[in-house]
C-alpha positions in Angstrom: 25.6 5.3 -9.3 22.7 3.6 -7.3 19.1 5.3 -6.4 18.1 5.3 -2.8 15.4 7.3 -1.2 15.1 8.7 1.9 11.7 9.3 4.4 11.2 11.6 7.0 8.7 12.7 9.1 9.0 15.1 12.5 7.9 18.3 14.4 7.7 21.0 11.7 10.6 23.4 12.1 13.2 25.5 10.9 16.5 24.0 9.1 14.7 20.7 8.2 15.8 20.8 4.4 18.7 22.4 4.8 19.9 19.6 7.0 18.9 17.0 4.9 20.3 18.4 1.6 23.2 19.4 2.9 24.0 16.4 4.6 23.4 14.6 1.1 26.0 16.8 -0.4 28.6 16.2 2.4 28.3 12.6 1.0 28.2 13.2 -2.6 25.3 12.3 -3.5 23.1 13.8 -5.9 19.4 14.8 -5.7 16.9 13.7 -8.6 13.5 14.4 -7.2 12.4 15.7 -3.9 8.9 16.1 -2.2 7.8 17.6 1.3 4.4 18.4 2.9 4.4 20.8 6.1 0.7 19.6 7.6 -0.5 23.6 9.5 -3.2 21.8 11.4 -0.9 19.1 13.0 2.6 20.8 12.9 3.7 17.3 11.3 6.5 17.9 8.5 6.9 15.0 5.7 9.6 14.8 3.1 10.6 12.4 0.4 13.6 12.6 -1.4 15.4 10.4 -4.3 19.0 10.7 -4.5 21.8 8.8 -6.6 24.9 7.9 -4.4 28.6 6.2 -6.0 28.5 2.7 -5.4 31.2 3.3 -2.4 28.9 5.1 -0.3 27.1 2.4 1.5 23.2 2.4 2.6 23.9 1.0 6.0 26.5 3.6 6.6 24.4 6.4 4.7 21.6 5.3 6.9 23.7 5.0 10.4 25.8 8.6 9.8 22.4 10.3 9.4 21.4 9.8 13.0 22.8 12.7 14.3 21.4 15.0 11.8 17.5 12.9 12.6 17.9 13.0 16.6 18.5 17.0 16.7 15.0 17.3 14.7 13.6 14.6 16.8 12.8 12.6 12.8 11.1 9.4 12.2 13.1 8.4 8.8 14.6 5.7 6.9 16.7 5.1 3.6 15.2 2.5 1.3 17.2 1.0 -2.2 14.8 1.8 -5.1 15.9 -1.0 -6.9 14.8 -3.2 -4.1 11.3 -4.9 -4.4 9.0 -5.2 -1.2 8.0 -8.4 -0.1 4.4 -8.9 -0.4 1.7 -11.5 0.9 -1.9 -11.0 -0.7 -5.0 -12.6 0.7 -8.8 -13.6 -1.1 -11.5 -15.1 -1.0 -13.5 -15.9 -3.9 -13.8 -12.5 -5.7 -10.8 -13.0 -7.5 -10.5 -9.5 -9.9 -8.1 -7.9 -8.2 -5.5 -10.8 -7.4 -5.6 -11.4 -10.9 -5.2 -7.8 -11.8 -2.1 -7.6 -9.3 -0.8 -10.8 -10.1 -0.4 -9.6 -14.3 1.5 -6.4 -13.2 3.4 -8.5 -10.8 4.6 -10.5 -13.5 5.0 -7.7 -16.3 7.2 -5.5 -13.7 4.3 -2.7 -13.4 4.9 -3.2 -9.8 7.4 -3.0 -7.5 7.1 -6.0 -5.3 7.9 -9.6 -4.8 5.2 -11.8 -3.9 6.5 -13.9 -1.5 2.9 -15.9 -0.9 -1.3 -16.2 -1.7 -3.2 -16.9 1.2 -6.6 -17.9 0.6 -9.5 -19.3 3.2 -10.8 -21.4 0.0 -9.2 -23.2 -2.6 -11.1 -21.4 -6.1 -7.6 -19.5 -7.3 -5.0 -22.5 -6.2 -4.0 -23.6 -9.6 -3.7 -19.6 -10.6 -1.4 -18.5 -8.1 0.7 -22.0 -8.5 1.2 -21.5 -12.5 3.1 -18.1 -11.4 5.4 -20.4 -9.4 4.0 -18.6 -6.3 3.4 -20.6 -2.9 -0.7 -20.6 -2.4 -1.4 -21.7 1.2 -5.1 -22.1 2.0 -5.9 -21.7 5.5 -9.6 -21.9 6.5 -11.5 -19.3 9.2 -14.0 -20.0 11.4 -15.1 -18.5 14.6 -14.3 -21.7 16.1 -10.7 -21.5 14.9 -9.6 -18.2 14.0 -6.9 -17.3 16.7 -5.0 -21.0 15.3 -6.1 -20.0 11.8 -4.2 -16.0 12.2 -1.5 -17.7 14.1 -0.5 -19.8 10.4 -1.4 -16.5 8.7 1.5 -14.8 10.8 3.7 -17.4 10.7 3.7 -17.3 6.7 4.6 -13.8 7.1 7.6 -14.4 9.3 9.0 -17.5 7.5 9.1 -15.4 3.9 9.6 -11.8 5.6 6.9 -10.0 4.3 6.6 -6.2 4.6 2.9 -6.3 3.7 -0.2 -7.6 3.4 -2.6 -6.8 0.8 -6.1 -7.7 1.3 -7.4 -8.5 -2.1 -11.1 -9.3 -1.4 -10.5 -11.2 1.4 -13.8 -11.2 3.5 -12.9 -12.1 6.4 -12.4 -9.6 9.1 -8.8 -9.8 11.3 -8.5 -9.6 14.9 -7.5 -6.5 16.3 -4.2 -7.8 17.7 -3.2 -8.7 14.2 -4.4 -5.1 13.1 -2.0 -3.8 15.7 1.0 -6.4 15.0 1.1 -5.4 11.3 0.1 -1.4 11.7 0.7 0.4 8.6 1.3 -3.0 7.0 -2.0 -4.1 5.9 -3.7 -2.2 2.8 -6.9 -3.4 1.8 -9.4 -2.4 -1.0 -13.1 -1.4 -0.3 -16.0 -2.0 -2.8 -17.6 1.3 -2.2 -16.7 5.1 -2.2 -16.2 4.9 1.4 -18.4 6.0 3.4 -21.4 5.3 1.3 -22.7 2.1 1.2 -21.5 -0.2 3.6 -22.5 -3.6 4.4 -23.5 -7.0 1.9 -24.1 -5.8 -1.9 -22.8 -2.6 -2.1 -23.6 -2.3 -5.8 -27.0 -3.4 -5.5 -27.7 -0.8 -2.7 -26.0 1.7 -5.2 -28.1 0.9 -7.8 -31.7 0.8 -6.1 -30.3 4.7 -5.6 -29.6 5.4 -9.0 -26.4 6.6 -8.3 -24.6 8.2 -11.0 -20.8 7.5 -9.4 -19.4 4.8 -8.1 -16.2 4.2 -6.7 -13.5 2.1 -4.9 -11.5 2.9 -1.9 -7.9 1.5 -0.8 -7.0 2.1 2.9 -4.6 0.9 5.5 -6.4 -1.9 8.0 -6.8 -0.9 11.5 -9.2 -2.2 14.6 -11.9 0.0 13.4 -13.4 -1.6 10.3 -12.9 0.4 7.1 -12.3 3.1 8.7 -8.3 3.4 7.9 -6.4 6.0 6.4 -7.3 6.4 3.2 -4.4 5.8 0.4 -6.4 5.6 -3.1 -9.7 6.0 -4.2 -11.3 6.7 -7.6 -14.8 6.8 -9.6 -16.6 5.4 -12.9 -19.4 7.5 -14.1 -22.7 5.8 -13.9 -25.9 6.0 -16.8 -29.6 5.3 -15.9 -29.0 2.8 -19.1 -27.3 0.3 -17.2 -28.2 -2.5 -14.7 -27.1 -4.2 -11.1 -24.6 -6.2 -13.1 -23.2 -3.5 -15.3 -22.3 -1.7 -11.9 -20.7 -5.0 -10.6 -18.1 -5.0 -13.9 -17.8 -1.3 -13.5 -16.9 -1.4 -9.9 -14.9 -4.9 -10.4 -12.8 -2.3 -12.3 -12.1 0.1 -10.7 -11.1 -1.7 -7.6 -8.6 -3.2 -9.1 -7.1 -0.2 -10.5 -7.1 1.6 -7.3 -5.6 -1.1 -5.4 -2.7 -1.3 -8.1 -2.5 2.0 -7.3 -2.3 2.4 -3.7 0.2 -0.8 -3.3 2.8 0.8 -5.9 2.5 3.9 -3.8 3.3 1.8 -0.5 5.9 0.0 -2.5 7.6 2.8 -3.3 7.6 4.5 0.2 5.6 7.5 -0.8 2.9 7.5 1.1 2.9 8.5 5.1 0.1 8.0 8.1 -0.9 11.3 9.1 -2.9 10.5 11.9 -6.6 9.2 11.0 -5.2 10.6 7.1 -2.2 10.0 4.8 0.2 11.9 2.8 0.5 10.8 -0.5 3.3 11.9 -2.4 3.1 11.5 -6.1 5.6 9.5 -8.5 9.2 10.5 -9.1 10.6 10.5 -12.7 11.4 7.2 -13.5 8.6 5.6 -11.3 5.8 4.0 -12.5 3.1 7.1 -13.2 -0.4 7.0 -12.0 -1.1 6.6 -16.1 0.7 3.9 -16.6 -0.8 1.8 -13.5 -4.1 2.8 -14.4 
């Protein structure tokens, strides 16, 4: 038997599951986990479902039978193999926590993704990302050159067929035409608890508050700066004991974590724009739990 899952979104309606499941049984094949979200303030219906299928019953054929069922629903959907690994470019700068952090669940197979390419605008993390046998390409921005400079960036993404981009600490801000290329393809992590504390030094500004929580917030990239739909965020408890620094490690942390986080989700095709929000569906048996990424 192999595992495949199936999206969906559309107009909420009548029949919807019903459809679905029963057009998974006409096929044989067997449901082993199932989510779905009806959204009462936007009408929008999302759904989720892992099935196992006999080895005979193709994806492409799966995938191109289920059109008649989608078009009378009027669904956006598509059938993914779980076994299959997303191909994934991740860009930085110089803060290099959270390519590190990917990069060792990468390589211990705590994430579901094949990373394909580094991209960096310096040169600090070369030698790291070429000891995991991974092509680094460093491609400097300025304002003078940055339309040549997103040009190579796209071309790298073409050439190794990416199907995202992860901005991991890279501080430079892209163009809105790339934003709108690579919609819903771009997740990027922020070094605050969005909204608070925007701007250069987040953590100082959060400690000249005396915050007592700070956090970390992953979101897809679109023309509005850190203002995406939110995917992952979480929180470390702050004490009046501890300094500018200690909130630097703290946050450093926690970044990373929530990254992890929000790319496995992506990776594993649970997560849905919802207009200016997202839909998050959480992890099926035999997925990676939130625990375990954590």
């Amino acid at each position: 038997m192999t595992k495949y899952c199936l999206t969906v979104s559309c107009r909420s309606t009548l029949g919807i599951v019903a459809a679905i499941s029963g057009y998974l049984a006409a096929n044989e094949c067997n449901i082993t986990d199932s989510s779905q979200f009806d959204d009462m303030e936007t009408g929008r219906f999302f759904m989720r479902i892992s099935f196992e299928a006999a080895e005979t019953r193709k994806l492409s054929v799966l995938e191109e039978d289920f059109a008649q069922v989608a078009s009378s629903f009027g669904m956006t959907y598509a059938f993914k193999d779980e076994a299959a690994k997303m191909k994934v470019i991740i860009m930085v700068s110089r803060f290099g926590h959270c390519l590190n952090d990917l990069l060792y669940r990468w390589k211990i197979g705590a994430l579901p993704i094949d990373i394909v390419a580094v991209i960096s605008n310096h040169m600090d993390y070369q030698k790291v990302v070429v000891n995991h046998d991974i092509p680094f390409h460093c491609i400097k921005v300025t304002k003078e050159n940055k339309i040549a400079a997103e040009a190579a960036q796209m071309r790298i993404v073409e050439e190794t067929g990416a199907e995202l981009i992860v901005l991991a600490r890279y501080m430079q801000v892209l163009s809105d035409e790339m934003c709108q290329k690579m919609s819903g393809r771009i997740i990027n992590i922020h070094h605050s608890f969005l909204p608070s504390f925007k701007g250069a030094n987040p953590y100082r500004q959060a400690f000249e508050r005396g915050v007592k929580l700070i956090g970390a917030t992953s979101h897809y990239v679109t023309a509005d700066l850190d203002e995406g739909p939110i995917i992952e965020q979480d929180i470390v408890r702050i004490t009046h004991a501890q300094n500018a620094q200690d909130y630097v490690s703290l946050g450093r942390d926690v970044e990373a974590s929530v990254l992890a986080r929000a790319v496995h989700a992506h990776a594993r095709h649970r997560t849905f724009q919802n207009g200016n929000k997202t839909v998050v569906f959480p992890a099926s048996p035999g997925s990676y739990s939130s625990e375990r990424m954590g």
